[in-house]
Each structure stands twice: as structure tokens, then as C-alpha cells.
N, C-alpha and C positions, 0 to 999 in steps of 0.2 A: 410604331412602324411594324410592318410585316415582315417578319424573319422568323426563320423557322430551322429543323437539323435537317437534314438529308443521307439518306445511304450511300457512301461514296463507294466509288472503286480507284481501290489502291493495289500498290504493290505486293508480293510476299513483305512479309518484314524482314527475313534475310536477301531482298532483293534490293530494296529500296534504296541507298545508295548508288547502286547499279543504272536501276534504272530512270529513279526524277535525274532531272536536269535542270538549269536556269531557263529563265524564261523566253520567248521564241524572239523577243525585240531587243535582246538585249547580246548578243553573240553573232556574228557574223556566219555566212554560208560556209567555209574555211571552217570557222571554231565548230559549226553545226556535224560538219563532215568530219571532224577528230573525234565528237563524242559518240557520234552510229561509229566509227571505225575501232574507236577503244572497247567498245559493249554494244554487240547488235540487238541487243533487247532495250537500249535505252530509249525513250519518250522522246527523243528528240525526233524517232522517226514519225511521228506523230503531229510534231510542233513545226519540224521545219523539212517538211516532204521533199523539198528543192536540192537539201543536200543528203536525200537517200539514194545511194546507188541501185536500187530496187524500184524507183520512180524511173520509167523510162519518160522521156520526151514527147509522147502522141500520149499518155495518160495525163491527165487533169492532177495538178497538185492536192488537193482536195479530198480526191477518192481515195489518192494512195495513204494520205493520211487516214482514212478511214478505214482502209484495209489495212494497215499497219496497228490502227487502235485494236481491232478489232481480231489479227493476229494475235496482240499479248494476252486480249482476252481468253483464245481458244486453246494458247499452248500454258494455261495458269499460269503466266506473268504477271498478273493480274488478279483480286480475287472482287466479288463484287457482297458487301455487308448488306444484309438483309433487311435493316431497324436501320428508319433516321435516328444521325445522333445528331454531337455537338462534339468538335473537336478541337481538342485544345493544341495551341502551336505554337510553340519554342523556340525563338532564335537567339542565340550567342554567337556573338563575334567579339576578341579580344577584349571578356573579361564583362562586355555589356550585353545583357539581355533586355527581350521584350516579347511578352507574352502575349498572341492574340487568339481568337477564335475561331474556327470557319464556318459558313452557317449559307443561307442560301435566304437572299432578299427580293422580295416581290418587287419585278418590273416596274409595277403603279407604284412606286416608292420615286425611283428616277425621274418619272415626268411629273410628279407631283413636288420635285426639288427636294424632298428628304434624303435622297443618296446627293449630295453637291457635289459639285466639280470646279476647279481652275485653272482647266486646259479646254483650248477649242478642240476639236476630234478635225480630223483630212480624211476625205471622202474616199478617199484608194486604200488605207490601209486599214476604212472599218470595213467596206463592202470586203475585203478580205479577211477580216474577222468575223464575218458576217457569213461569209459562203463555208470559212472551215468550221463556226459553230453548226451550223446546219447540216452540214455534210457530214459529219464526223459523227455527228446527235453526241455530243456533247460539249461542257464547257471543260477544256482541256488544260486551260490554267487561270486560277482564283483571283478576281481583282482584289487589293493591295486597299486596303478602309483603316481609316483611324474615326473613333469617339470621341470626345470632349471629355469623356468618365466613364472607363468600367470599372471600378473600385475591387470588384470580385477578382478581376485578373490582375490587377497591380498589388491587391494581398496573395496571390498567389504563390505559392510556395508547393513544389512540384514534391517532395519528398509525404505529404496525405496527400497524394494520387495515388492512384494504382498504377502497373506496370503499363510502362510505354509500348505504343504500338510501334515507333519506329525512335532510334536515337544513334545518331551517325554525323560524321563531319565532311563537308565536302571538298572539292578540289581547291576552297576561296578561303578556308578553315573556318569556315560557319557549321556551329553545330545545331542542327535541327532534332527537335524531339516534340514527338505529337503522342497525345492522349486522348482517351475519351473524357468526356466532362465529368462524367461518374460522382461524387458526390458535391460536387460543383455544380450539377445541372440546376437545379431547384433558384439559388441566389441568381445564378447566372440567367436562366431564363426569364428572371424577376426582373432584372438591370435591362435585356435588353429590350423586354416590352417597353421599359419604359423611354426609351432614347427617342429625343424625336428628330433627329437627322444624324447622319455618317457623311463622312466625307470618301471621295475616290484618292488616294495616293498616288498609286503606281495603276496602268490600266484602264485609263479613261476608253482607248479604244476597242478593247475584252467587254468594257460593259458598256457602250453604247451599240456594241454590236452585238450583245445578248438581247439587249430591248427592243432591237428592230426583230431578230430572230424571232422574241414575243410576239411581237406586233403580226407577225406574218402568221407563225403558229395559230394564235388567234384568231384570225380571221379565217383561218382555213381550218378550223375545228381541228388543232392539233391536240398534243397529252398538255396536260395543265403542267405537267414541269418544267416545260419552257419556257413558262412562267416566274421562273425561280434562279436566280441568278449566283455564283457561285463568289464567295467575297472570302475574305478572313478579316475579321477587325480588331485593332489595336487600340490601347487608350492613348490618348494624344499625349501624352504626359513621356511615352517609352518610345514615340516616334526620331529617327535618326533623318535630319535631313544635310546631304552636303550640296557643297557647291556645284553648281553648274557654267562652264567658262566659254568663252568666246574665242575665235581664232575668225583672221580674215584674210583670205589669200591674196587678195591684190589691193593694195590703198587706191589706184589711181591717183596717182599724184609721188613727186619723189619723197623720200623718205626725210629729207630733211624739209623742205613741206611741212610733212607732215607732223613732225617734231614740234616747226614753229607754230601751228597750229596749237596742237596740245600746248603747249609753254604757255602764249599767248593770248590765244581767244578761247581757251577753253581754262589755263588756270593750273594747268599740273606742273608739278614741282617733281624733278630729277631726284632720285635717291639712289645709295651708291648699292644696293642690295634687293632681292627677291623680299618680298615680306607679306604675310596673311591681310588682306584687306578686312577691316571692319565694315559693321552698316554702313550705308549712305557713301563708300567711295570706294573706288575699283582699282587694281595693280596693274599699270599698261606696262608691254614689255613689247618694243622695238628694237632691230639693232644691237642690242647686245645691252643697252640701257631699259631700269625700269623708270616708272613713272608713278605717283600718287594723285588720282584726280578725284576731288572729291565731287560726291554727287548731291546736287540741289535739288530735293523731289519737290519745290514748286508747291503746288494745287491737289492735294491729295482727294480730295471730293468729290471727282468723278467715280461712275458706277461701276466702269471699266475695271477700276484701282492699278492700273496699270502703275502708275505714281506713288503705291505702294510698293512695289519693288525695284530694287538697280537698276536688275536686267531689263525691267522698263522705261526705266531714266536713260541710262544707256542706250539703247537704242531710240529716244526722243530726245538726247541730247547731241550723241557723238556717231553713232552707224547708220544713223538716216541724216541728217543733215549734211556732218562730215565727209561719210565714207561712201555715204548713196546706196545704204542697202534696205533697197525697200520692202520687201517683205521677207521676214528673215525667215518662215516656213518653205518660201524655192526660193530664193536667192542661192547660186550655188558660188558666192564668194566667201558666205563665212558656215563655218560650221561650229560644231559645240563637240564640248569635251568634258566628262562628267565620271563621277564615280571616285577612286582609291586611286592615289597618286595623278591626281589629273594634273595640278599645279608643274609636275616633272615633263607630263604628255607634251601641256601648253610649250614648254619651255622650247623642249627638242623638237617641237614643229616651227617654232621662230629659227633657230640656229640650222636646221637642214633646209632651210629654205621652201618648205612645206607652206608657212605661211608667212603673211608679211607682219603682223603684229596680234599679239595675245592680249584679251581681256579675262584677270582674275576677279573673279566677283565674291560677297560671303555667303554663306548659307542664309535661303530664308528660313525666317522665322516659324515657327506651326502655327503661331497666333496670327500672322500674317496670313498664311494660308488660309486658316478660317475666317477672315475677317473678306478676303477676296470672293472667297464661293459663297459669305452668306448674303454678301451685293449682289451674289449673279453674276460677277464678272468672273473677269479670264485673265490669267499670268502670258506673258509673253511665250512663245515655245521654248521648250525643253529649259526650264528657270529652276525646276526641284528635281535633285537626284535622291530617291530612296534607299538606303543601305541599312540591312541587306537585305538581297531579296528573296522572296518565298519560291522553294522550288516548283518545278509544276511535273507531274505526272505521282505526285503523294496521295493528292488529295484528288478526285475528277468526281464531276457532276453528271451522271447523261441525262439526259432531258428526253429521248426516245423509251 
């Protein structure tokens, strides 16, 4: 694979907490508008231009993020390293780390199926990753890779590095510490000439919307580092995936319906308690009661592998046939619930009346994941939550 270091531009190192942020899909306009209002130097004005009070209304979201990048540049919020490296990137959360790297992967790696994927990408939310890489001239926050084997980073042991360029803990108590490769570079650029695929994580739509941004560079005799797409990769081995869960607002149909339904033609059994579902069967929670329905994945041998997951079964078993929701990307009866305390989310959106019943699903598997995107197929939406996640405005690619 082609991968290679890149000169990034990052923050001071007494900035950095300050200024990265979580990333632009993952926080609401509200949560976006607390972090520009807590720290008007922070990257969010960068990520999510809609909640900048300095964005007026007749400007294009777009530009203001690009005057706003382009302000932390001029007032040294920012500094820009001169030598591509390779940088190394630390996450801890409650006592678990996971070490990956960030590095910048050739576009022709994507269409060629060596960067894999198991999300379909929606046309509105790349062509606007697609206008803010372009506009911005750069990649403003790093898609989310795991390997099958870095060996080099799972012996890693941070204490023979050199001093870290940044180590701070953020609002979510994830502590982030990034280094250069420094005497690691040598093994480490050995490991990953030799990989011959990455997977995408988190950020399917960051890098399908860098490739198009290539494509277009390209053709218009743009700078060749448009070419080059901004990732961090982990070994699969340290990847954290949780659940992702279901809620649906309205059954269509009464509630008791809907019960004998589940009891009956579907097979779930009343239990008197909330409890973790395992593989192969989901935790329904109607009414104040749960349910255990376990899930029959059938035919697993399609290319799709949809039948590889729950949240695929589930929705081929019980939210399309049952509930009638037939494409769960617009369908706006059910939505999803994901991340740290979701299980509590689900709860309190059944009992406030928010929704009419909740599906707990378990975490996929990474082997799973790999086994989806090296068919070519695709996970149902929103089915992998990544935790934790990589801040963005630490590390930036510009491609201008």
C-alpha cells in the first residue's frame, strides 16, 4: 500500500487541549456552540461553521470555515512542521489504551479496495465533506483505520519515546498523547509497506469525500497532495467497538399488538430485568417490560453479509416486516442510540414517551467487521460505534 508521513499542522502544545475537539458528526450544533463559546480559538470553528457566531447567514458555511482555519493559522494557534513524519497516537480511556499512527494514504488505495469499507456513504453528507475538504484546502479531521497487525505499535511502550508533542485529557476523560515516530520510524515504516489492506472505522464519509476531492484535483492539475488522505491506523487487536441500539417512535399498531406479536410469531420470552444481550439476540424494551428475542441469522452467504449481523437480522426480521420501517437511512420513525451509557439513553426515551420501544443490540465483533468489507459488503446503518474517538484539529493535513 501507499502510505507515507506528512507535515501536519497542529496546535501550540500548550494549546492543544484548548483548541482539538471531537469530531464535527459527532456533537450536535448546541454542543458545537458551547465549545466556540468556552474557547474561541477552538477547531470547532473550523468543523462546524453553523454554530459560529462569526458565520453570519448570506456567507457560505464553507468559507467561514476556511477563514476561521486560516485565522488560527495567522494569530500562531497553529504552527505548520516543515519534514513529513509519522506520528504516533495514544488513546486511554478508563485504564484501556490503544495505540495507532497517523500517516496519509494514497486515494488509488480506496478505489482499488485496499482502504475497505462496511458503511454505504449518503450523498448529502459526503458532497458536504467534499465542498468543506476543498474549501478549507484541507483534511480537517483524520479518518478512524484499524490493520489486521501492527506488531510495532502493540509492543509499543511509550516510556523509549522521546518527549511527547502533546499529552492532556479531555472533557470525556480520554487521555490523548501524540509523538513522533522517532526511533520507531525504521520497524514501523517496514510493517506498513507491507500491509496489504486497512480497514475505514469511523469516517467512511471524511474519506470518501477526500477521494472525490482527489478525483477532481486530478483532473484539474491540482498539488499532488490531494492525493493523500489523512487516516490514523490502529491494530485490530486494540480496536474498542460498542453497541449501537435502536429506538422506534411509533409501532403502528397497539401496544399490546404489539407484545403478542413479539410473544408469539416472533418467539421472545418476558424477563423481569434490563440485561446485556449477547451474539445472535437483542433486548426489546416496551412498556415498562423487557424482552429476550433471540436472533436466527438464517443464510449467512450472501455478499451483502448483512446476515452477519443483528442489526441486520433485525431489521430482516422484526423493523421491516413487523414495524414497516423500510429504509432505516430516512425513515424518520426509528432512530439509533450509540456510544457510553446508551443502554440508560434507550431506556429514558421508552419511559418519557420519546419512543415506543427500544432495541439493545451487542457489540460487533472486529472479525466480523473484517469479514463484511473483505466481501465488499455493507453493515446495515449506524451498526459500529468506535470509542474513543480521535480528536480533530491535533493532527491536519492541507492538501493546498
Amino acid at each position: 500500500m501507499r502510505i507515507r508521513p506528512f507535515p501536519a499542522v497542529r496546535p501550540l502544545p500548550d494549546l492543544a487541549a484548548a483548541v482539538s475537539c471531537p469530531p464535527y458528526d459527532v456533537v450536535t450544533r448546541e454542543e458545537a456552540s458551547r465549545f466556540i463559546e468556552r474557547e474561541p480559538r477552538s477547531f470547532m470553528r473550523v468543523l462546524r461553521p453553523d454554530a459560529d457566531p462569526d458565520c453570519t447567514e448570506d456567507a457560505s458555511p464553507h468559507h467561514c470555515a476556511a477563514r476561521a482555519f486560516q485565522r488560527l493559522l495567522k494569530e500562531d494557534v497553529l504552527l505548520r512542521d516543515r519534514v513529513p513524519k509519522y506520528y504516533l497516537y495514544r488513546l486511554e480511556q478508563e485504564g484501556r489504551v490503544q495505540i495507532g499512527v497517523a500517516v496519509t494514504v494514497h486515494a488509488e488505495e480506496y478505489r482499488l479496495k485496499r482502504v475497505r469499507t462496511h458503511e454505504l456513504v449518503r450523498e448529502e453528507p459526503l458532497q458536504d465533506r467534499r465542498q468543506h475538504i476543498a474549501t478549507v484546502g484541507a483534511h480537517t479531521g483524520p479518518v478512524l483505520c484499524f490493520a489486521r497487525s501492527l506488531p510495532v505499535l502493540e509492543d509499543f511502550d511509550p516510556r523509549e519515546s522521546s518527549g511527547a508533542l502533546y499529552d492532556f485529557t479531555d472533557e470525556k476523560g480520554v487521555r490523548h498523547t501524540i509523538w513522533t515516530a522517532g526511533s520507531y520510524l525504521e520497524p514501523l515504516q517496514s510493517e506498513l509497506d507491507e500491509l496489504d489492506c486497512i480497514y475505514v472505522a469511523d469516517g467512511h464519509h471524511r474519506m470518501a469525500a477526500a477521494v472525490a476531492v482527489a478525483e477532481t484535483q486530478k483532473e484539474g492539475g491540482g498539488a499532488d497532495e490531494a492525493q493523500w488522505i489523512l487516516c490514523v491506523i490502529f491494530p485490530a487487536s486494540q480496536m474498542r467497538v460498542l453497541p449501537y441500539h435502536r429506538v422506534v417512535v411509533d409501532l403502528g399498531m397497539p401496544i399490546s399488538d404489539f407484545q403478542r406479536v413479539l410473544e408469539e410469531d416472533l418467539g421472545a420470552v418476558r424477563v423481569p430485568r434490563r440485561f446485556s444481550p449477547a451474539s445472535r439476540e437483542v433486548a426489546v424494551y416496551v412498556a415498562g417490560y423487557w424482552y429476550r428475542l433471540r436472533l436466527d441469522r438464517g443464510d449467512q452467504s450472501e455478499a451483502g453479509g448483512t446476515g452477519l449481523t443483528d442489526s441486520g437480522v433485525l431489521q430482516e426480521r422484526v423493523l421491516g416486516p413487523v414495524l414497516h420501517i423500510g429504509d432505516p437511512r430516512s425513515d424518520p420513525r426509528i432512530a439509533f442510540v450509540g456510544g457510553e451509557a446508551a443502554d440508560e439513553r434507550v431506556v429514558d426515551m421508552v419511559d418519557s414517551g420519546m419512543a415506543a420501544v427500544g432495541f439493545l443490540l451487542s457489540p460487533v465483533n472486529i472479525g466480523t467487521i473484517m469479514q463484511v468489507a473483505d466481501r465488499g459488503g455493507h453493515m446495515p446503518p449506524k451498526s459500529t460505534w468506535f470509542e474513543p474517538k480521535l480528536r480533530s484539529g491535533l493532527l491536519v493535513h492541507p492538501i493546498q
